[in-house]
C-alpha positions as CSV (number, residue, x, y, z in Angstrom):
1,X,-14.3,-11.1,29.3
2,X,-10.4,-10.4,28.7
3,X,-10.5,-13.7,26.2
4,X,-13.3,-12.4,24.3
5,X,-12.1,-8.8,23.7
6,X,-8.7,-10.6,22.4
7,X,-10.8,-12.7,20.2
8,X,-12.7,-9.9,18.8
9,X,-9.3,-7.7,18.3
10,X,-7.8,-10.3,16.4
11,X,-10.9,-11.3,14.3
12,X,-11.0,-8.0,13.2
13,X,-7.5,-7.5,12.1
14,X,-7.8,-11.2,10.4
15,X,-10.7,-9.8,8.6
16,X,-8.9,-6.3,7.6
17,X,-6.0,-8.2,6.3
18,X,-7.3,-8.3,2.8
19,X,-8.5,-4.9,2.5
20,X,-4.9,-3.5,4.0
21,X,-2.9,-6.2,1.7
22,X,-5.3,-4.4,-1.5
23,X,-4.1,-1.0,-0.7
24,X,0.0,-1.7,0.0
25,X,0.7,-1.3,-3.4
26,X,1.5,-4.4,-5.2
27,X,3.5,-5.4,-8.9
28,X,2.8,-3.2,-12.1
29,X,4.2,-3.4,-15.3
30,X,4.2,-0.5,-18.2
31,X,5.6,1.1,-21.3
32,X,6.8,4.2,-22.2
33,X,8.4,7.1,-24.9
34,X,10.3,10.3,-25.1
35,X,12.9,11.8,-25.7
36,X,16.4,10.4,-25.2
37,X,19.6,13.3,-25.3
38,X,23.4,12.8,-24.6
39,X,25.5,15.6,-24.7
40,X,29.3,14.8,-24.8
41,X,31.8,17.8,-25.3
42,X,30.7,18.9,-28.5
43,X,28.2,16.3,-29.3
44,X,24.5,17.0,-28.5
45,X,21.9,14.2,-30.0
46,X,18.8,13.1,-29.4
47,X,16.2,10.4,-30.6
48,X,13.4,8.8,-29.5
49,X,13.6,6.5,-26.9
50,X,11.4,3.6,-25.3
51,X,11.4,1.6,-22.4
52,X,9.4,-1.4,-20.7
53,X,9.0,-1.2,-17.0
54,X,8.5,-3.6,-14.2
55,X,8.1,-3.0,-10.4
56,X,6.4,-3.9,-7.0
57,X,5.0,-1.1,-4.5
58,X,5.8,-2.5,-1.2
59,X,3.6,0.1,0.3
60,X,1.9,3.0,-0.9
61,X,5.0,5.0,-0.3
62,X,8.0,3.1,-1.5
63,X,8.6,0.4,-4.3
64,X,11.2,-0.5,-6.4
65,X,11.4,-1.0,-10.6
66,X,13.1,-2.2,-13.1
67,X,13.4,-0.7,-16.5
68,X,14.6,-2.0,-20.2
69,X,15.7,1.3,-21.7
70,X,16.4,2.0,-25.4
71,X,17.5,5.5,-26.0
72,X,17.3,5.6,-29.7
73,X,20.0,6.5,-32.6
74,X,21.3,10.3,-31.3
75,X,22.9,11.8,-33.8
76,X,24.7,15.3,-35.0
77,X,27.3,16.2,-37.4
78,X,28.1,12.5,-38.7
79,X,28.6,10.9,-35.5
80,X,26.0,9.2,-34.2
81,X,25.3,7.4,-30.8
82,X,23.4,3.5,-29.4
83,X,22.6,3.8,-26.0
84,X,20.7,1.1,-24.0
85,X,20.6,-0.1,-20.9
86,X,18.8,-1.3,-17.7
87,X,17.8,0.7,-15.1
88,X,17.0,-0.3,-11.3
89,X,15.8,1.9,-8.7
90,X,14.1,2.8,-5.6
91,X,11.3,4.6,-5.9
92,X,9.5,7.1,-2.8
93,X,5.7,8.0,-4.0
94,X,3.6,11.0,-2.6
95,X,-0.2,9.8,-3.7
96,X,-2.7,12.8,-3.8
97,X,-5.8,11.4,-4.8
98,X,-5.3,10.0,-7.9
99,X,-2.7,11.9,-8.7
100,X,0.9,11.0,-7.4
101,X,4.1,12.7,-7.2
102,X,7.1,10.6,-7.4
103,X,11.3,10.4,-7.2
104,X,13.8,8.0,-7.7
105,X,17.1,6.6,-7.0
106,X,19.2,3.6,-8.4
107,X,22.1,2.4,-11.0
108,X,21.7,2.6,-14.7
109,X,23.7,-0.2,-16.6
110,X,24.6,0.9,-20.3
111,X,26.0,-0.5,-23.2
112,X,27.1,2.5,-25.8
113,X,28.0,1.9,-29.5
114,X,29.7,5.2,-31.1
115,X,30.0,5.8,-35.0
116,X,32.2,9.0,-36.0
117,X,32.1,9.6,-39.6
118,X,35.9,8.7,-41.1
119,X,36.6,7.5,-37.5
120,X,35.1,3.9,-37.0
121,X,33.3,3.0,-34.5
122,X,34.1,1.8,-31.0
123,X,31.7,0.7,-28.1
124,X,31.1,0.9,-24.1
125,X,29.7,0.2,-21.2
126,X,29.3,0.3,-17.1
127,X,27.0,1.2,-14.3
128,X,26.7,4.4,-13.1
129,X,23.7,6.3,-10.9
130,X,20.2,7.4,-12.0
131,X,17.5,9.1,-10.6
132,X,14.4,10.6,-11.6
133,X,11.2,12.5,-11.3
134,X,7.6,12.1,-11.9
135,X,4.0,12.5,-12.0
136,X,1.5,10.0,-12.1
137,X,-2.3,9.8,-12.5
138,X,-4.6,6.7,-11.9
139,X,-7.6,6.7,-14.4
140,X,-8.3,3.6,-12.6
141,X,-7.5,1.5,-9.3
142,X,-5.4,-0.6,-12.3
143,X,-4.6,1.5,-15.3
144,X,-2.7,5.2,-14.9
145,X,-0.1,7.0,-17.0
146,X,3.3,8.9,-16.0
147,X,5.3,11.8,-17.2
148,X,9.0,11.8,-16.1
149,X,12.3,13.2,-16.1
150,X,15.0,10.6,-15.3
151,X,18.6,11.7,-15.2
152,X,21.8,9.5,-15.4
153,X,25.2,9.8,-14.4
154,X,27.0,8.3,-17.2
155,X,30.6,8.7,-17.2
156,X,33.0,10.5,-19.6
157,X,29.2,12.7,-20.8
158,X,28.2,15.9,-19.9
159,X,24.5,15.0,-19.6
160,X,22.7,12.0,-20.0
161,X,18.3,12.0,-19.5
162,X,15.3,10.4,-20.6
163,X,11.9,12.6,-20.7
164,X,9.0,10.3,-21.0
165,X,5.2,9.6,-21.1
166,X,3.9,5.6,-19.7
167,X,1.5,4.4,-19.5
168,X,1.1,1.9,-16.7
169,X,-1.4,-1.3,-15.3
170,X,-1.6,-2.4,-11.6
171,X,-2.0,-6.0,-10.8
């Protein structure tokens, strides 16, 4: 009797494998816009900026992504500011139906090119932290948008953010 209650138990969990693999999360991919802003002593530009994102849900709770980030031409005054860069983080999710409520954590690494009128230019780079905070909302068990705020760390600025609108499919 013991044999066929383990045999039973473990048919079952066999069986539920699929469906509990379905709803860990899994790899997405998306694309967003917004606005891209750097202030820097004096200096406070903005553009539009756009980024590609990649990432994997390890559980319906935590995941991690990778972003492609290209904040535009921010510019004020005749100086004028390139800013792009990749963007990796960890990321905790709070689903609520089919609405989510998201936050993030990682290292932004930027490249910088700087044109001041009579000046020259000059250029830049490192790695600094990021983090960030959303909303999501799943139209579809595959297809959903986000709104964000992501913020980042960048030396020698005063401020340094990305607000943005993805859209987003689930593999």
């Amino acid at each position: 009797m013991k044999r066929l209650l383990v045999a039973a138990l473990a048919g079952t969990m066999f069986a539920a494998t699929p469906v509990l693999a379905a709803d860990d999360g899994g790899p997405y991919v998306g694309a967003g816009v917004g606005s891209y802003g750097v202030d820097v002593g004096t200096f406070s530009g903005d553009d539009t900026g756009y980024k590609v994102l990649a990432g994997w849900m390890f559980s319906p709770y935590i995941g991690g992504e990778l972003e492609y980030i290209d904040g535009g031409s921010a510019e004020e005054f005749g100086a004028g500011l390139d800013m792009t860069g990749f963007n990796a983080s960890l990321k905790a999710v709070y689903p609520i139906d089919q609405f989510s409520l998201f936050a993030k954590a990682g290292l932004y690494m930027w490249d910088a090119d700087v044109r001041i009128a009579g000046e020259g230019r000059g250029s830049d780079s490192g790695e600094d932290f990021s983090w960030g905070l959303g909303l999501g909302y799943d139209f579809t068990d595959n297809f959903g948008v986000t709104l964000e705020y992501q913020g980042f760390e960048v030396e020698d600025t005063d401020t340094t953010d990305f607000v943005s609108a993805s859209v987003v499919w689930k593999f």
